[in-house]
C-alpha positions as CSV (number, residue, x, y, z in Angstrom):
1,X,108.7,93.2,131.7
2,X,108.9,95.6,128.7
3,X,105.7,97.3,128.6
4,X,103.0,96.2,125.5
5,X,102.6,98.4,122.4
6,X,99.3,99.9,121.9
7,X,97.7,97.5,119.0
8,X,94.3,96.8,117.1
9,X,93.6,93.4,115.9
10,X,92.0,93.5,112.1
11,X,90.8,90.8,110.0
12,X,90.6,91.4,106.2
13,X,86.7,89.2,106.7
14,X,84.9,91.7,108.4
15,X,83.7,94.4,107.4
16,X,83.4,96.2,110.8
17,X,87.2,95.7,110.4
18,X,87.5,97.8,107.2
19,X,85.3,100.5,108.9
20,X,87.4,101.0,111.3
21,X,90.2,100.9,108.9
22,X,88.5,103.5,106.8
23,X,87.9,105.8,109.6
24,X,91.6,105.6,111.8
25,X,92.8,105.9,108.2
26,X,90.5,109.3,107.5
27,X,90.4,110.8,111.3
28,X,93.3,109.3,112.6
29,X,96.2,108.7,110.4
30,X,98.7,109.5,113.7
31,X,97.1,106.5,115.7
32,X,97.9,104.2,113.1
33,X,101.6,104.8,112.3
34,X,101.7,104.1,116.4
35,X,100.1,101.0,116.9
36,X,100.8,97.6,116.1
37,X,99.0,95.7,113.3
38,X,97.9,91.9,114.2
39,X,95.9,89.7,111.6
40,X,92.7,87.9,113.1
41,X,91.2,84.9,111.4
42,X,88.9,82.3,111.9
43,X,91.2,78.9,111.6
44,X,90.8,76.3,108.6
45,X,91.4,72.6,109.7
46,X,95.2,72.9,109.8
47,X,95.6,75.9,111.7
48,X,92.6,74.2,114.3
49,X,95.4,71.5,114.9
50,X,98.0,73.2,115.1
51,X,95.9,75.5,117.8
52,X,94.8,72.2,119.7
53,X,98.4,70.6,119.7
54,X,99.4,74.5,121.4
55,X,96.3,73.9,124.1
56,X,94.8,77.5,123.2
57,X,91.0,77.9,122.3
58,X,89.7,80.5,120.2
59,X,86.4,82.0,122.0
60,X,84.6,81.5,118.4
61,X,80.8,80.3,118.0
62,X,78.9,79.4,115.3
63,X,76.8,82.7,113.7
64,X,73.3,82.7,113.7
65,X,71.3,83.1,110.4
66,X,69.0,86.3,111.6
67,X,72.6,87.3,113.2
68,X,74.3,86.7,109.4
69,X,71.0,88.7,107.9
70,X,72.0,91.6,110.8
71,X,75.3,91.9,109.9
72,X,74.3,92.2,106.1
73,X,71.6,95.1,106.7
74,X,74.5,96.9,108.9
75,X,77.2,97.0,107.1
76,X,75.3,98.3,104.5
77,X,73.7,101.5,107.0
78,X,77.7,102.1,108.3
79,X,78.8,102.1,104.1
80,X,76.2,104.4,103.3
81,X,76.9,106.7,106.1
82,X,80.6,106.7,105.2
83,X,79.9,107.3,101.6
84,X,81.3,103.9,100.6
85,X,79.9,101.6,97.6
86,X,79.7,98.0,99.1
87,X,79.6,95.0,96.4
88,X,78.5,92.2,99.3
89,X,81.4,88.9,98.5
90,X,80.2,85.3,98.1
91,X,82.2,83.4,100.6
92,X,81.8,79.8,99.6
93,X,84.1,77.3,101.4
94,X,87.1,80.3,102.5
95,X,90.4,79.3,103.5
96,X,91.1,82.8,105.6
97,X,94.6,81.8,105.6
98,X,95.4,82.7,102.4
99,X,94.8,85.9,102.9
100,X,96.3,86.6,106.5
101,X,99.4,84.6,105.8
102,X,100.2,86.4,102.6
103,X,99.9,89.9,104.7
104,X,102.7,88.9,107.1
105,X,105.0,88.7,104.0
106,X,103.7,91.8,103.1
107,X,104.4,93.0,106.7
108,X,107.9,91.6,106.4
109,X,108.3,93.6,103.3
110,X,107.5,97.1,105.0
111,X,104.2,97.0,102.5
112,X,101.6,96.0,105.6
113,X,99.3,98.3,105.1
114,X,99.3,99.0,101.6
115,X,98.6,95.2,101.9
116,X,95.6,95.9,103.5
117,X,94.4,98.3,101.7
118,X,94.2,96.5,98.8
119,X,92.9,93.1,100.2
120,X,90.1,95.5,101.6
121,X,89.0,97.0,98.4
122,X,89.4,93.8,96.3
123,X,87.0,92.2,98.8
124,X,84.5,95.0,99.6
125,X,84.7,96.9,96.7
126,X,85.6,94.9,93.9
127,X,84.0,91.2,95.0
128,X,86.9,89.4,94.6
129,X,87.2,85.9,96.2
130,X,90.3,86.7,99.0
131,X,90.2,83.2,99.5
132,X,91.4,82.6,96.0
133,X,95.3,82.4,96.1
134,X,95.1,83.8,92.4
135,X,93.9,87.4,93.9
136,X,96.2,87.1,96.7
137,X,98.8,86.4,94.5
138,X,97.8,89.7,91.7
139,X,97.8,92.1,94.8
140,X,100.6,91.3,95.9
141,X,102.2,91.7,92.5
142,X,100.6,95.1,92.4
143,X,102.5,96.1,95.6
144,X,106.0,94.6,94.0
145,X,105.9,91.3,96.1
146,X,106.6,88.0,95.0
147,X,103.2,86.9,93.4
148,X,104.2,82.5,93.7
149,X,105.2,83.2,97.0
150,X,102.2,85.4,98.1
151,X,99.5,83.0,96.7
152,X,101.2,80.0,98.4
153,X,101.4,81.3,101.6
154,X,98.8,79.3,102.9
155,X,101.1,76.3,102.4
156,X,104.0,77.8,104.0
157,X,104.7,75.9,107.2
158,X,106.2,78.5,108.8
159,X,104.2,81.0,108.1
160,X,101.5,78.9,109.3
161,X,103.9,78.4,112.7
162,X,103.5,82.5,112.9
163,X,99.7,82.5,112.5
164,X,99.3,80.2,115.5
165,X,101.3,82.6,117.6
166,X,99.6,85.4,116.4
167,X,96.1,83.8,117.3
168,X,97.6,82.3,120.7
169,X,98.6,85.8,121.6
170,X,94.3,87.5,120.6
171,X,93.6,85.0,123.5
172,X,95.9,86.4,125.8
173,X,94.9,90.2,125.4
174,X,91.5,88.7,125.6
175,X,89.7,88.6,122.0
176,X,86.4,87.8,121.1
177,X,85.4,89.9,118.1
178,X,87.3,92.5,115.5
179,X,87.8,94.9,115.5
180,X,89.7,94.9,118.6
181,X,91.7,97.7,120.3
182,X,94.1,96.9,123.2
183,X,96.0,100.2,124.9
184,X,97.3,99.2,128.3
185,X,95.0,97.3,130.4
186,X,92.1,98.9,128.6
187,X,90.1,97.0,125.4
188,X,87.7,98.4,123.0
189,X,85.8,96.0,120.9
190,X,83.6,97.3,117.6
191,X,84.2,100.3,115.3
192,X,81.7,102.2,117.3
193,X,85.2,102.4,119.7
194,X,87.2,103.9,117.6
195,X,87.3,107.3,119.1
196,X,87.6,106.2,122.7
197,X,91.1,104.3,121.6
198,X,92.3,107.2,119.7
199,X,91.2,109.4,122.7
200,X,93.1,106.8,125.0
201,X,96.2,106.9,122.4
202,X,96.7,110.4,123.1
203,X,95.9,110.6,126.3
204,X,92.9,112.7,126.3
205,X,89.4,112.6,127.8
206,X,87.2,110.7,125.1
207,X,85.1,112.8,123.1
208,X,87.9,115.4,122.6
209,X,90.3,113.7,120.0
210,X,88.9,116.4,117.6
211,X,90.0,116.7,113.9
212,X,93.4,116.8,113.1
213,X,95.3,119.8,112.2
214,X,95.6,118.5,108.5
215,X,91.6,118.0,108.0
216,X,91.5,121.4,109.7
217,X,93.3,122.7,107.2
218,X,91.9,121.0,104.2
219,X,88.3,122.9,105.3
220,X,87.1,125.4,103.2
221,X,87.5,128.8,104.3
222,X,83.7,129.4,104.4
223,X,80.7,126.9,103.4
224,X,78.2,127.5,100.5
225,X,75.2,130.0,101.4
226,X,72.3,128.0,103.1
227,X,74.6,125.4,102.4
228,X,75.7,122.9,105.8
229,X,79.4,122.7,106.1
230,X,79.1,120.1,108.6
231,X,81.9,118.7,110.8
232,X,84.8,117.7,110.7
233,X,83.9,114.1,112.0
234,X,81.9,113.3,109.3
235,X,77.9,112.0,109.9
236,X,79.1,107.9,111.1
């Protein structure tokens, strides 16, 4: 059996996703070119059907309201200590499809992460309803896809065909929250487990992945008097 490729599961909802996003995209550019991308999503009523028919069970539970609250207070704490403005979205009735779906054509299309990128920032940055096939459909124009196609995706049978197998296979590696990091037989769950995969990635005791050699060389040559340089890590 053809050994498994390193991968990370994302979804374009949460915004411990885009953290992690942010900070393989800032400390470790390397571990990202190497790993495989797979969309996560909590199902709308199709998809749930389509998952019963297959037999495969999502291990998702209803959230809390104090947990909801949580979430909302910490994701604000992680923004600020990444120097990121956060405009909190309104998620009223979302169809998570619409979104996910449209990023495997922008997979398809080489444009994958520059898909993501932009679905990140329209959501966290911009408040923009990803739910709304309208804003799926202008990113993807912005990116040189076919907007109609894009914004209908969620109506794309099968596309929808793929999701399933895409969800079917987070069971199988054992997913229960995003971010998710599978390398071998080990998992790392939470964007506080970013640095142990990248260490794992490379091979190298965790704690030691380091800066890269091109923030190295972006430093400055010497901080500011009484001023604190700080590290190359950043303060998250």
């Amino acid at each position: 059996m053809a050994k498994k490729p390193p991968r990370w599961y994302f979804s374009l909802r949460s915004p411990y996703s885009w953290f992690a996003y942010r900070d393989l995209m800032k400390h470790h550019p390397d571990v990202l070119d190497a790993v495989k991308w797979i969309p996560f999503w909590e199902p709308d009523a199709r998809t749930e059907q389509l998952l019963a028919e297959a037999e495969v069970t999502l291990p998702l539970v209803p959230m809390a309201r104090e947990k909801n609250f949580y979430i909302l207070q910490d994701a604000r704490r992680l923004a600020e200590d990444r120097g990121l403005d956060v405009t909190w979205p309104i998620d009223r009735e979302p169809v998570w499809e619409v979104s996910h779906l449209a990023y495997l054509l922008a997979e398809d299309a080489g444009l994958g992460r520059e898909f993501v990128d932009a679905v990140y920032r329209a959501r966290w940055q911009e408040s923009k309803n990803i739910s709304d096939p309208a804003v799926i459909g202008g990113i993807a124009a912005g990116l040189g896809l076919d907007a109609d196609r894009a914004a209908g995706a969620v109506d794309d049978a099968e596309l929808r065909a793929r999701g399933v197998e895409i969800l079917a296979a987070s069971v199988r590696d054992g997913l229960f929250g995003v971010p998710f990091f599978v390398h071998g037989h080990d998992k790392f769950w939470g964007v506080d487990r970013v640095e142990a995969f990248a260490a794992a990635h490379r091979g190298v005791p965790r704690g030691s992945t380091g800066p890269t050699e091109a923030e190295l060389a972006a430093l400055p040559g010497m901080a500011a008097a009484q001023g604190d340089g700080g590290h190359a890590g950043g303060c998250g």
